[in-house]
C-alpha angles and dihedrals in degrees: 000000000000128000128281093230121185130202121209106189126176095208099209087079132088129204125172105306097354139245088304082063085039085062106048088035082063102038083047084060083061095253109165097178112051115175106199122191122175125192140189100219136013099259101057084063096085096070091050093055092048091051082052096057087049096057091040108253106187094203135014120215109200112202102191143072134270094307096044094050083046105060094043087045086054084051096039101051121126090359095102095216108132121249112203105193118214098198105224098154145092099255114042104177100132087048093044094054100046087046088243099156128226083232101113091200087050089040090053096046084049104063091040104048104010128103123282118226133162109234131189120262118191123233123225120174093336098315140097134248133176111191106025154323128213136180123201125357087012089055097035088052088044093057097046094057104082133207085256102049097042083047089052100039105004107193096015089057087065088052084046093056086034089058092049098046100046094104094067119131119256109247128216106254134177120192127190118198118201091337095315123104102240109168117026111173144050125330144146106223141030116195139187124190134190089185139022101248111076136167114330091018097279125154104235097158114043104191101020109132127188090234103048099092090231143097119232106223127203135171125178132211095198131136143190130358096293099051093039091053087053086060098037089048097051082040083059094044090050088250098105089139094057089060104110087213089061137083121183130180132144132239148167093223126025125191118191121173105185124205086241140018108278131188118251133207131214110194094323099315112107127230133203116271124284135185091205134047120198105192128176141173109242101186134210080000094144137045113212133181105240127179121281108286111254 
C-alpha cells in the first residue's frame, strides 16, 4: 500500500523545475494518494498541514525557505509524522545544516528513501523554531533585510541591514537560565540557536547541535560599528565565545524580561514587540527526513 504523502508549497518559491517536476518526481515514487496544498505566504501553511495530519498523510514535503519550514515544523511537532524540506527560499539554514541539498530531484530522493531522525526544535512563546530565535539588534536587523535584498546579495544583504543598525540602544535585559539569573544588565541582542549556522551564514554557536536536547544562549553587550565588527568578525572566525562582548551558555528554559519592548525573530520571520520572552528546549519534537549517514 503505498504512502499518503502531502505536499505544503508556498508557491512564491522556485527550486530547480518547479512544482509541475515536484509532481511527477513524487507520483514517479508510486504515490497514489498525493495531498497538495499551495499557499501564498508562509503563515497560512500551518492550516494546511493540519488539514494533512487529519487526512493521514504518512509523510510532508515543505517547498519553501526558513519561514515556510517554520511554520510546518511549528504544525508538525510531536506528531511523528516525517517533514522532507525542499529548500525553495531565499534563506535555507535549516536545510544547510542538516546537508539537505538545493538539488529538487536529490531532495526528493531524500524524504522518500533517506534516513528518519527526531530532531530538537526550540520553543519560543508557545511556538516552535528550528534554527533560531533573537530578540533586539538580531530581529531588528532581520526585518530590515527585505525579500528583494536577501534574493540580490543574500548574506551580504544581512551585513548590509547590520551596518546600518549598529547604532541601536542597549536595552536593559534580565535572563534567567534553567531557573538561575544569568545575565542582569544592559545588552542589544538576545539569541537562541538550535543549530550552529545562523543568518548570514555566521557561526554563532560553535558547538550547538539539532539532537542535543539543549539551546545554545547568547547576549551581547556590544555597541556601536567598531565593537559589533569585532563580533561579527570572531563569529566569522568561529570564536564567537572569545568576543568580550559575548556571553554563551546553554539551557533547557530561558526567561528573559527586557527594559523595553523589543522585536523578536523566529527563523527569520519577525514577530511584534514583547517585554518578555518565554524559550524552551522541546527535544526530539520533530521528525525530519536527512541524507543517507556516511
Amino acid at each position: 500500500m503505498s504512502p499518503t504523502v502531502a505536499v505544503i508549497a508556498h508557491r512564491k518559491k522556485t527550486l530547480g523545475a518547479g512544482l509541475d517536476r515536484l509532481r511527477v518526481l513524487i507520483t514517479e515514487e508510486g504515490v497514489d494518494d498525493l495531498l497538495w496544498y499551495e499557499v501564498p505566504k508562509s503563515k497560512k501553511a500551518p492550516k494546511k498541514v493540519r488539514k494533512a495530519l487529519k487526512k493521514g498523510a504518512d509523510l510532508v514535503f515543505v517547498w519553501g525557505g526558513d519561514g515556510m519550514v517554520q511554520r510546518c515544523a511549528d504544525a508538525l511537532a510531536d506528531s511523528k509524522v516525517p517533514m522532507a524540506i525542499l529548500p525553495a527560499g531565499t534563506a535555507n539554514l535549516f536545510a544547510g545544516n542538516l546537508g539537505i541539498p538545493t538539488d529538487l530531484e536529490e531532495a526528493v530522493r531524500i524524504g522518500f528513501h533517506g534516513r528518519r531522525e527526531r530532531l530538537d526544535l526550540g520553543v519560543v512563546n508557545g511556538e516552535h523554531f528550528a534554527v533560531m530565535a533573537g530578540a533586539g539588534f538580531d530581529a531588528e536587523m532581520i526585518a530590515a533585510t527585505d525579500g528583494a535584498a536577501k534574493r540580490r546579495l543574500g548574506r551580504l544583504s544581512y551585513v548590509k541591514a547590520a551596518v546600518q543598525g549598529v547604532g541601536g540602544p542597549l536595552v536593559p535585559m534580565t535572563i534567567d537560565v534553567d531557573g538561575t539569573t544569568w545575565f542582569d544588565g544592559m545588552a542589544s541582542c538576545l539569541l537562541l540557536g538550535n543549530v550552529s549556522t545562523i543568518a548570514g551564514g555566521i557561526e554563532a554557536f560553535d558547538d550547538a547541535r539539532p539532537d542535543d536536547g539543549w539551546l545554545d544562549v547568547g547576549v551581547s553587550t556590544a555597541k556601536g560599528p567598531v565593537q559589533w565588527a569585532r563580533v561579527l568578525g570572531r563569529m566569522a572566525a568561529g570564536r564567537s565565545d572569545e568576543s568580550p562582548f559575548v556571553r554563551i551558555t546553554r539551557a533547557r528554559k530561558v526567561s528573559a524580561k527586557f527594559g523595553s519592548p523589543l522585536t523578536y525573530e523566529l527563523d527569520g520571520g519577525d514577530r511584534d514587540s514583547v517585554t518578555e520572552i518565554e524559550a524552551e528546549a522541546a527535544p526530539g519534537a520533530l521528525t525530519i527526513c536527512l541524507p543517507p549517514a556516511g
